[in-house]
C-alpha positions as CSV (number, residue, x, y, z in Angstrom):
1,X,14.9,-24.4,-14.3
2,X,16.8,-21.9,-12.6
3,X,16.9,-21.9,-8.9
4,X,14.8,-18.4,-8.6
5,X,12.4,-20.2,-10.8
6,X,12.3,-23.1,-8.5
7,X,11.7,-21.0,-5.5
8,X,9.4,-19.6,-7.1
9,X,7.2,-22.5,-8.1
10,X,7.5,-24.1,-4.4
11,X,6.3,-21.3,-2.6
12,X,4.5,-22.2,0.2
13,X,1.3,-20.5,0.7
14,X,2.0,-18.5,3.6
15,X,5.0,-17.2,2.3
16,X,2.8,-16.1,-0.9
17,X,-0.2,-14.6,1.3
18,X,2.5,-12.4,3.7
19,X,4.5,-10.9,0.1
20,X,1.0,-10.2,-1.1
21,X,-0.2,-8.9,2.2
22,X,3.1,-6.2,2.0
23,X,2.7,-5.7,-1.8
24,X,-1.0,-4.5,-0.9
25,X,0.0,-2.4,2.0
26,X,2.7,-1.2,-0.2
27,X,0.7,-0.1,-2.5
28,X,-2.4,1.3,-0.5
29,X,0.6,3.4,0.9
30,X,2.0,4.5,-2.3
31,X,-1.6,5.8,-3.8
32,X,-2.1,7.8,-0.4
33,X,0.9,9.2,-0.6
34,X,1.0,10.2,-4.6
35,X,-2.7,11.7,-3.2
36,X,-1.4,14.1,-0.4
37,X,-2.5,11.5,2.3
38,X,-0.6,10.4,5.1
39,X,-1.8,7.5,6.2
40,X,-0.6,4.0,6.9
41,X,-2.2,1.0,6.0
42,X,-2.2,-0.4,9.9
43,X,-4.2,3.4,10.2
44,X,-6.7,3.0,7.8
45,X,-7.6,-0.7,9.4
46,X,-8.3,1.1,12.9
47,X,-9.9,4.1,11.8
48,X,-12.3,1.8,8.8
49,X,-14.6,0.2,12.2
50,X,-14.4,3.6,13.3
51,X,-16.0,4.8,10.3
52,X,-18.6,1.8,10.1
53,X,-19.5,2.0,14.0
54,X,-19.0,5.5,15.6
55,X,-18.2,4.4,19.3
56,X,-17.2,0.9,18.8
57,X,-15.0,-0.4,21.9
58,X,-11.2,0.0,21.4
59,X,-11.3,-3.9,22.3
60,X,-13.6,-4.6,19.5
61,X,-11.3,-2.8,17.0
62,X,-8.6,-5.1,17.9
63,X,-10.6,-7.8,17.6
64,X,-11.9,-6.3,14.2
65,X,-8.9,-5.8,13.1
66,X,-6.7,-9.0,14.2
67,X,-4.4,-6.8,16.0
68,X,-3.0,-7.1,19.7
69,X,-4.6,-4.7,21.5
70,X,-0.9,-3.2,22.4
71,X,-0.9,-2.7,18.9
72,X,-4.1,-1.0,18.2
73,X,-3.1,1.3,21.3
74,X,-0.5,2.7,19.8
75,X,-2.4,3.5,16.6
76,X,-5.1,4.9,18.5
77,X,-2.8,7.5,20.6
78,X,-0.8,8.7,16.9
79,X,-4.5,9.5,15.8
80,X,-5.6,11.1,18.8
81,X,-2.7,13.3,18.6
82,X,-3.1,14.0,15.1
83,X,-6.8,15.0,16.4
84,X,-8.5,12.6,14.2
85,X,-10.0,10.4,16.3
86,X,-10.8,10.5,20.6
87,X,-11.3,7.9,23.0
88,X,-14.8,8.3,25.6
89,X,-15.1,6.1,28.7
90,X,-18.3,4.4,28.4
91,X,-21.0,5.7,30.3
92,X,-21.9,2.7,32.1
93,X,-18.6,0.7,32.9
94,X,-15.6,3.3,32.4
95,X,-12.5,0.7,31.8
96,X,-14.0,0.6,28.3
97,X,-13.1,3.3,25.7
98,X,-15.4,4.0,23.1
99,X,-13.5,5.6,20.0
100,X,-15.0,8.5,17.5
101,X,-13.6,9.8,14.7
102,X,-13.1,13.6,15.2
103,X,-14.6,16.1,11.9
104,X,-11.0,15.9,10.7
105,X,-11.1,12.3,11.0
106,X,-14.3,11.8,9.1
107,X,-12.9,14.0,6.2
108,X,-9.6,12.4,5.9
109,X,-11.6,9.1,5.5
110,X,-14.3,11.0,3.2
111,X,-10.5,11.3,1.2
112,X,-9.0,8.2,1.6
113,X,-12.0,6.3,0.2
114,X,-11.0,6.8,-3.9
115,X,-7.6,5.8,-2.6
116,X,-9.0,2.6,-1.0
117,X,-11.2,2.1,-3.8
118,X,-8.6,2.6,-6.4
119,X,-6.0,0.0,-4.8
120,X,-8.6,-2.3,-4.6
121,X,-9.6,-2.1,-8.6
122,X,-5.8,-2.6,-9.1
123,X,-5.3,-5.6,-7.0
124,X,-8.4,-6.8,-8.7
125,X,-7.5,-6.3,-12.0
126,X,-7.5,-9.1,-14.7
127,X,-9.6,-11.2,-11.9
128,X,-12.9,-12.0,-12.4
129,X,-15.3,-11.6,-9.5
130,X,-16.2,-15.4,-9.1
131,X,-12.6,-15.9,-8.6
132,X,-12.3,-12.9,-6.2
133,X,-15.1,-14.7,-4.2
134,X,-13.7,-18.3,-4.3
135,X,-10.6,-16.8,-3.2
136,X,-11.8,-15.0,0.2
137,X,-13.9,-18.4,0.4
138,X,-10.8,-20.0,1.1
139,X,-8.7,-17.3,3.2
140,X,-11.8,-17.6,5.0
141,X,-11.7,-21.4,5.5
142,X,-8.0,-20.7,6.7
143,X,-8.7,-17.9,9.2
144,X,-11.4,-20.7,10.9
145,X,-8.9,-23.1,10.7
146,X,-6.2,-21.4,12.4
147,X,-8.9,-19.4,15.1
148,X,-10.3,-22.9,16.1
149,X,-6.6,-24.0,16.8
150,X,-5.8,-21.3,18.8
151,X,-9.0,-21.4,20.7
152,X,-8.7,-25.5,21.7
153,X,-4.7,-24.6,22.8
C-alpha cells in the first residue's frame, strides 16, 4: 500500500467532512460562475434565510448560518453595496437590524436556485436517498454533540 493510499484510508473524519465541505463550495462556485453568477458560497448561506424569512434579525442569520456574527457583517455590508439586500432597525428595539433582500436580490436568488439545485443533484449522485438521510442523521448527531460541549464550557 502506498503511503497516499494509506493516508487515504486513515482519514479522520473531520479531515474528510472539511475537503468535502471545500469540494462543495468549490463546486457551487464553479456552476455560478459557468452561469453568469457571481456569488460566493459564504453569500448564498446569508442571503438563503433572507429568502426563507424576509426581516429575519442579522443575529439570527449568524446563528442560522453558524457563522460569527463579525463574519456575517461583513457579508451583509458586500451585499448591501451591491444593492441586493438592506438592513432596517427594528421598529420596537433599534440595536436589532432586520435584513431584506432588495428586487435585485430576490432575482439574483430567483437565478441562483437551478444553480443550487443543480450542485446539489451532483453531490447527490450515485446516492440513494435513505443514505442521504442516514448521513445528515449523523452530521446531525455530531453538530449536537459538539453544541452541547460548547454550551457546558
Amino acid at each position: 500500500m502506498s503511503n497516499n493510499q494509506k493516508l487515504k484510508s486513515d482519514i479522520d473524519i473531520g479531515m474528510l467532512m472539511s475537503q468535502v465541505d471545500r469540494l462543495c463550495t468549490k463546486h457551487f462556485s464553479q456552476n455560478a460562475q459557468n452561469a453568469g453568477i457571481n456569488i460566493s458560497q459564504d453569500q448564498w448561506l446569508v442571503l438563503g434565510p433572507v429568502w426563507k424569512v424576509e426581516g429575519i434579525a442579522q443575529k439570527d442569520i449568524a446563528e442560522y448560518c453558524g457563522k460569527d456574527k463579525t463574519s456575517v457583517t461583513k457579508i451583509i455590508d458586500t451585499l448591501e453595496k451591491r444593492n441586493l439586500m438592506v438592513r432596517v432597525p427594528d421598529q420596537l428595539d433599534q440595536r436589532i437590524k432586520r435584513v431584506f433582500l432588495s428586487n435585485k436580490g430576490k432575482e439574483l436568488m430567483e437565478s441562483t436556485m437551478p444553480i443550487m439545485e443543480q450542485t446539489r443533484n451532483e453531490v447527490r449522485e450515485g446516492i440513494p436517498d435513505e443514505e442521504i438521510d442516514l448521513f445528515k442523521t449523523v452530521l446531525i448527531k455530531i453538530y449536537k454533540n459538539l453544541t452541547a460541549n460548547k454550551n457546558s464550557n
